[in-house]
C-alpha positions as CSV (number, residue, x, y, z in Angstrom):
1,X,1.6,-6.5,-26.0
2,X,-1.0,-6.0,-23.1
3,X,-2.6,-9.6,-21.5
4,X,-5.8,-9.3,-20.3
5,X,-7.4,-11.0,-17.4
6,X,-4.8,-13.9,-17.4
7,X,-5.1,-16.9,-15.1
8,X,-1.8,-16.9,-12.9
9,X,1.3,-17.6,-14.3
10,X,0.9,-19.5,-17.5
11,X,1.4,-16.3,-19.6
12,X,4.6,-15.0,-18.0
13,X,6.6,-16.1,-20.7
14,X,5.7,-13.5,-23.0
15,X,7.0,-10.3,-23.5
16,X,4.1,-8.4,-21.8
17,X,2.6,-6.4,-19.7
18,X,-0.9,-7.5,-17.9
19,X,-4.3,-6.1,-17.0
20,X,-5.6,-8.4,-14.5
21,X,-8.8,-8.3,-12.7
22,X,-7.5,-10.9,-9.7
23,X,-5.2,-9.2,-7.1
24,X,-3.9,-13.0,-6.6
25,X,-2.6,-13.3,-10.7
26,X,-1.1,-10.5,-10.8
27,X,1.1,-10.9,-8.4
28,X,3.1,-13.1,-11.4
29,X,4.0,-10.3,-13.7
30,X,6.7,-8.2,-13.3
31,X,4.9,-5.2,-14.8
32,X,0.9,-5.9,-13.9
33,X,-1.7,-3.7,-13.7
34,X,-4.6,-4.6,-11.1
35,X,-7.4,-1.7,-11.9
36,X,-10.8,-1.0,-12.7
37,X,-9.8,0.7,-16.0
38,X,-6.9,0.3,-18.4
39,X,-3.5,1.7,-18.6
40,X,-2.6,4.1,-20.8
41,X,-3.1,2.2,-24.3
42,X,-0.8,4.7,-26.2
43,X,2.0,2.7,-25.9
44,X,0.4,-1.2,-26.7
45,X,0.4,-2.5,-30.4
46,X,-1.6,-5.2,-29.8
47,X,-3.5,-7.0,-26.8
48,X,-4.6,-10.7,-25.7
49,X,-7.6,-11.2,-24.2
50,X,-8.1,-14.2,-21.7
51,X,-11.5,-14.8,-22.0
52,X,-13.5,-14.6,-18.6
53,X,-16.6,-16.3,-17.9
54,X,-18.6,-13.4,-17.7
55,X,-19.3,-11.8,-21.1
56,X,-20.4,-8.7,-19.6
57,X,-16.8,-8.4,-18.2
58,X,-15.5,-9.4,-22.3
59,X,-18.0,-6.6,-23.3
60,X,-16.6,-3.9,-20.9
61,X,-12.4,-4.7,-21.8
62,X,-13.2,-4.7,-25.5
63,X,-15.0,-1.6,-25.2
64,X,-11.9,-0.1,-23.3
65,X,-9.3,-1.6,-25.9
66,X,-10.9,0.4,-29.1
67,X,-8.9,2.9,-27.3
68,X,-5.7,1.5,-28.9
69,X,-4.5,2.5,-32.4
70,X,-6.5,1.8,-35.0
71,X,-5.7,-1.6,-36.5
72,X,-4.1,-3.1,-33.5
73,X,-4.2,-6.8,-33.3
74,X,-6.7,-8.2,-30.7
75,X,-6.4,-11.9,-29.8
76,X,-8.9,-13.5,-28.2
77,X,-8.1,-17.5,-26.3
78,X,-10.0,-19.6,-24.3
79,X,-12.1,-22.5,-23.7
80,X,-15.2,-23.6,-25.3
81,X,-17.6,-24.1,-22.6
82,X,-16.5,-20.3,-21.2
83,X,-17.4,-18.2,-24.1
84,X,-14.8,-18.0,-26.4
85,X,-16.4,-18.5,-29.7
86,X,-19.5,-16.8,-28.4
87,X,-17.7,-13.9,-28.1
88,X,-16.2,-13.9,-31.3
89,X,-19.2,-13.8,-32.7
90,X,-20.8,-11.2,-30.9
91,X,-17.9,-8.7,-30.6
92,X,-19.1,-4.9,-30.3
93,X,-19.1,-2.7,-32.6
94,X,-16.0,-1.4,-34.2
95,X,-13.8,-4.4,-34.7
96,X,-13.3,-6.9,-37.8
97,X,-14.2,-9.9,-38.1
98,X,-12.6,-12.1,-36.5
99,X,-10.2,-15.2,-37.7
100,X,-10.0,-18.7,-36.3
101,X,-6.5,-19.5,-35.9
102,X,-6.3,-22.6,-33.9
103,X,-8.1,-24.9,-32.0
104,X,-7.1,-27.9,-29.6
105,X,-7.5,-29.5,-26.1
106,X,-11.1,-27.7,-26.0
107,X,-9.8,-24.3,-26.2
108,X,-9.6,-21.8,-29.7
109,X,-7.8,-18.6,-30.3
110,X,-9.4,-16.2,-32.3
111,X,-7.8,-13.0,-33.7
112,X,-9.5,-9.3,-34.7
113,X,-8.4,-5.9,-35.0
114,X,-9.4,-2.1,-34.1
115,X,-11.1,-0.8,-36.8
116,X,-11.0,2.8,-35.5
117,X,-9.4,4.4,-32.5
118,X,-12.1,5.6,-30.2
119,X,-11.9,7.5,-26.5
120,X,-12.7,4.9,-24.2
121,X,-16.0,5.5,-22.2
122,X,-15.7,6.3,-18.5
123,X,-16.5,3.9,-15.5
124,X,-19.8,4.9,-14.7
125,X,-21.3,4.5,-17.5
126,X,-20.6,0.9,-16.7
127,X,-22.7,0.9,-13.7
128,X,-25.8,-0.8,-13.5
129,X,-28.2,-0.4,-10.2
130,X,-29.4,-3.4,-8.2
131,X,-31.9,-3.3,-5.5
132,X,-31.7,-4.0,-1.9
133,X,-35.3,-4.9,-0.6
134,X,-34.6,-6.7,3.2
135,X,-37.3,-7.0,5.6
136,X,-36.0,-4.0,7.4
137,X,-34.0,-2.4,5.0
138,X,-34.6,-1.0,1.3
139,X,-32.2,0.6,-1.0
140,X,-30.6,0.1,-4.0
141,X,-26.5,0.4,-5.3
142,X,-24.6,0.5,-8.0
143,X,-22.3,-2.8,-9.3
144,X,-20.2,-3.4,-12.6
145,X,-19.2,-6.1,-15.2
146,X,-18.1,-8.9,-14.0
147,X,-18.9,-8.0,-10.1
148,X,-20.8,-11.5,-8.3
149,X,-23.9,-10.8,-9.0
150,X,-24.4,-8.2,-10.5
151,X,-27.6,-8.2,-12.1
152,X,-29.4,-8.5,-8.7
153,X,-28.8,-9.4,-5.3
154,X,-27.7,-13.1,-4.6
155,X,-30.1,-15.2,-3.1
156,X,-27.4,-17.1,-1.1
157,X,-26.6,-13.2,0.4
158,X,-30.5,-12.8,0.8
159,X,-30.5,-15.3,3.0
160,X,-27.7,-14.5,5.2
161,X,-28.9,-11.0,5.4
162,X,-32.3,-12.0,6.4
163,X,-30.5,-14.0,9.2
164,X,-27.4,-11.8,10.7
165,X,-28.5,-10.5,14.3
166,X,-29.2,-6.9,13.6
167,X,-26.3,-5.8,16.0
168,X,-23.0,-7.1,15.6
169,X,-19.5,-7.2,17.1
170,X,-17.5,-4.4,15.5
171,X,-15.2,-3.9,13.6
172,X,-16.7,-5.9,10.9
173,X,-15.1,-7.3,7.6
174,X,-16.9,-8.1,4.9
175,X,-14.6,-10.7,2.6
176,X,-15.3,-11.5,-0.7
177,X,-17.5,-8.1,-0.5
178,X,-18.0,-7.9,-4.6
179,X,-20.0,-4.6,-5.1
180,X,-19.8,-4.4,-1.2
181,X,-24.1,-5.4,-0.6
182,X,-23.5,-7.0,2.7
183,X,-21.3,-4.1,4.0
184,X,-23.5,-1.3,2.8
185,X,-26.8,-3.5,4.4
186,X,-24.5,-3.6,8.2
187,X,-24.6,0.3,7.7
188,X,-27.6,0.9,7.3
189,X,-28.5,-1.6,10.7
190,X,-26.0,0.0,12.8
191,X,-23.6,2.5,11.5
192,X,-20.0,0.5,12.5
193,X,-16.7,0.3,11.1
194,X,-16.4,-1.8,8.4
195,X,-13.3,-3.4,6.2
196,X,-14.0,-4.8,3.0
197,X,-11.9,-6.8,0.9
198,X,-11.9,-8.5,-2.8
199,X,-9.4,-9.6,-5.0
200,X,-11.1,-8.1,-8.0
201,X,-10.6,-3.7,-9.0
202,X,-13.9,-3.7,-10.5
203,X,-15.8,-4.8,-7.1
204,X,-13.4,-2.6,-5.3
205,X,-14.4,0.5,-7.6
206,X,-18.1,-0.5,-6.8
207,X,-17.8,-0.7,-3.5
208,X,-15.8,2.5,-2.8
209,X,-19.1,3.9,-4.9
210,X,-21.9,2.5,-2.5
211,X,-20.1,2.8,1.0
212,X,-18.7,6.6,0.2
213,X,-20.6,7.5,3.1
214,X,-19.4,4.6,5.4
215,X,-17.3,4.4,8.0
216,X,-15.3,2.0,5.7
217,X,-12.0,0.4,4.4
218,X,-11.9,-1.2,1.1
219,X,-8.7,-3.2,0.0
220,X,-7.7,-4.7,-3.3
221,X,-6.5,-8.1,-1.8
222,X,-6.4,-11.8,-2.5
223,X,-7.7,-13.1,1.2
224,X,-8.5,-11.1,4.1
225,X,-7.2,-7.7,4.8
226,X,-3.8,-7.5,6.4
227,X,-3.2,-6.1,10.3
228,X,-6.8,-5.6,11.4
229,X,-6.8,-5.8,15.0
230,X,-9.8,-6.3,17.2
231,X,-11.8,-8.0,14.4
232,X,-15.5,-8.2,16.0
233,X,-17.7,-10.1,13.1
234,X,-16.7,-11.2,9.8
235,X,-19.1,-11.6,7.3
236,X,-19.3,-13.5,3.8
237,X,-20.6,-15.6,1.2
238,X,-17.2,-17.0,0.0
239,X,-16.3,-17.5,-3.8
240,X,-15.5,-21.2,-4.5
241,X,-14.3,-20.6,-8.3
242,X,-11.0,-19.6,-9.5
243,X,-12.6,-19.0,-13.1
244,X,-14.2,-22.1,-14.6
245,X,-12.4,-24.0,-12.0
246,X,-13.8,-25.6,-8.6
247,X,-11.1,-24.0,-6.0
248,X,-11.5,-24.9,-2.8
249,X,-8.8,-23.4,-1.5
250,X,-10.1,-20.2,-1.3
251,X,-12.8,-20.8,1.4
252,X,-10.2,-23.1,3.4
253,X,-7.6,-20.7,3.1
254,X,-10.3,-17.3,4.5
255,X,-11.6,-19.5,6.9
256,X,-8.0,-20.2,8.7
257,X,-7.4,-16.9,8.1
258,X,-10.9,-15.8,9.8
259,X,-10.1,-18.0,13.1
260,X,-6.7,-15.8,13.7
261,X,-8.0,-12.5,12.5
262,X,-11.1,-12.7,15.4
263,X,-10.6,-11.2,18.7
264,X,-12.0,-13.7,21.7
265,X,-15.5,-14.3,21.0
266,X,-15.6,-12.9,17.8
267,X,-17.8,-14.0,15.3
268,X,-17.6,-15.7,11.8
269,X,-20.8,-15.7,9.6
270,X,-21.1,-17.3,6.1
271,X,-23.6,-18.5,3.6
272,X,-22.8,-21.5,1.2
273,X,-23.9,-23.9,-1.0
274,X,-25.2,-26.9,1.3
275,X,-22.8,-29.3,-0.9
276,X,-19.3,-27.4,-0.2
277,X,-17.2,-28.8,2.9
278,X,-17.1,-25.6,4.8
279,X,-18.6,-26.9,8.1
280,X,-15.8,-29.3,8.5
281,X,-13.3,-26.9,7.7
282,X,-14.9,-24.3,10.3
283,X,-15.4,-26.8,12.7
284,X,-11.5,-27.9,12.2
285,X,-10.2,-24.4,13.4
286,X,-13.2,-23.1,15.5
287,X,-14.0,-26.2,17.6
288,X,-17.8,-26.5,16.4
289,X,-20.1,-24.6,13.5
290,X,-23.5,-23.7,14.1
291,X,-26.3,-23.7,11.7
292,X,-28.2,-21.0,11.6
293,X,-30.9,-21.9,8.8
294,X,-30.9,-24.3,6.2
295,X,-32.7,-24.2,2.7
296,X,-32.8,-27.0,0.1
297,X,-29.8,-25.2,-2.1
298,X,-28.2,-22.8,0.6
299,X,-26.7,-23.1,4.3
300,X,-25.9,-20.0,6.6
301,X,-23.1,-21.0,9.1
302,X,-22.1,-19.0,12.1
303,X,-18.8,-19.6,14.3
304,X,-17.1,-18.0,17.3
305,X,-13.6,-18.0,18.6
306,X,-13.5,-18.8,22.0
């Protein structure tokens, strides 16, 4: 059996292999594969599907499953509020109906089945284009399923583009860098070198797509890139969900991280909702937090190490 897209360790049990899209869960499974497309399906009689949040993301894995043999079992499980029997009755074309086979503790499992084997499509035909439109800077790249935002670009990141000084302290990291907007915008400013860094393949495909012609360095990695030295800037708009879940954790953890990753007077720039805790925990390892410009839903923070 192949699990797909499973949420840390709670799936280990079973005699699988795993396709994850978080660099952090698969770090559970003794045989996981962390990549934008699937491994080679030949040798998989069946496959369960965590369901993920985003249904474009649901759309794109079931796509690439119709790969397996024809009749192959496909079980799909989660909760009710993230999709799960939306899903099932929406599924794409090619796969039969699908079976209720239990529900409790807000969750259902659902199972279908490959109707016909089919050659999987390739990445790029994935790729949908989202524009860039700054007040200095215009463009437009390319992002995928279940990339942050990938529809268009984030207003949260709007506003901390809007509001970065135009030169910055390089090297530069973008964390968190999805289809790598923030990144590709520093390079079009000034031209520096650049890290970026998510935990998800899909995001890391994209970015690798729009900073080809970059100075740049994109890792698949849950937190900030290992042994940068020198760090000038680092830039984000931090996730604060692990899945459905509120995680905290995540924005704590980069922004300890952050502090020790900075050369003397680096600097730290990130957008947030105005309701998360991050200016306590920035002002906890940096001594103080600046605000840079406030709106009634977003705040953009700026730091430096002295």
């Amino acid at each position: 059996m192949l699990v797909i897209n499973p949420d840390g360790d709670a799936l280990t049990f079973l005699d699988a292999d795993a396709w994850c899209f978080h660099a952090g869960h698969a770090k559970h499974w003794q045989r996981a594969f962390c990549q934008a497309q699937p491994p080679d399906l030949s040798s998989y009689r069946g496959a369960l599907l965590v369901v993920a949040k985003e249904q474009t993301l649901n759309h794109y894995i079931l796509t690439q499953l119709q790969a397996l043999p024809a009749g192959s079992p496909i079980w799909l499980v989660g909760e009710k509020r993230g999709g799960v029997m939306s899903l099932a009755k929406r599924l794409p074309d090619g796969y039969g109906a699908p079976q209720k086979l239990a529900s409790g503790n807000h969750c259902q499992l659902f199972e279908t089945h490959v109707e016909a084997s089919h050659t999987a499509p390739q990445l790029h035909q994935f790729m949908h284009s989202v524009a860039v439109d700054l007040t200095d800077v215009q463009f437009s790249l390319q992002s995928l399923p279940g990339v942050f935002s990938q529809q268009r670009l984030d207003v949260g990141t709007r506003l901390l583009l809007e509001h970065l000084p135009k030169q910055l302290k390089t090297p530069i990291v973008d964390f968190a860098c999805g289809s790598g907007v923030i990144a590709a915008t520093l390079h079009k400013r000034q031209q520096p070198k650049l890290y970026l860094s998510d935990v998800n393949p899909l995001a890391v495909a994209a970015a690798q797509h729009n900073l080809a012609a970059a100075d740049a360095e994109i890792f698949l990695n849950d937190g900030l890139p290992e042994d940068i030295e020198g760090v000038g800037t680092i830039v984000s708009n931090p996730p604060f969900h692990t899945g459905l879940r509120t995680d905290y954790q995540i924005a704590k953890q980069f922004i300890r991280d952050a502090h020790q990753a900075l050369r003397k007077g680096g600097d730290l720039y990130l957008v947030a909702n105005r309701f998360l805790p991050w200016p306590e925990a920035i002002e906890a390892h940096f001594g103080h937090c600046e605000r840079l410009v406030e709106t009634n839903k977003f705040c953009v923070y700026h730091a430096q190490r002295k």
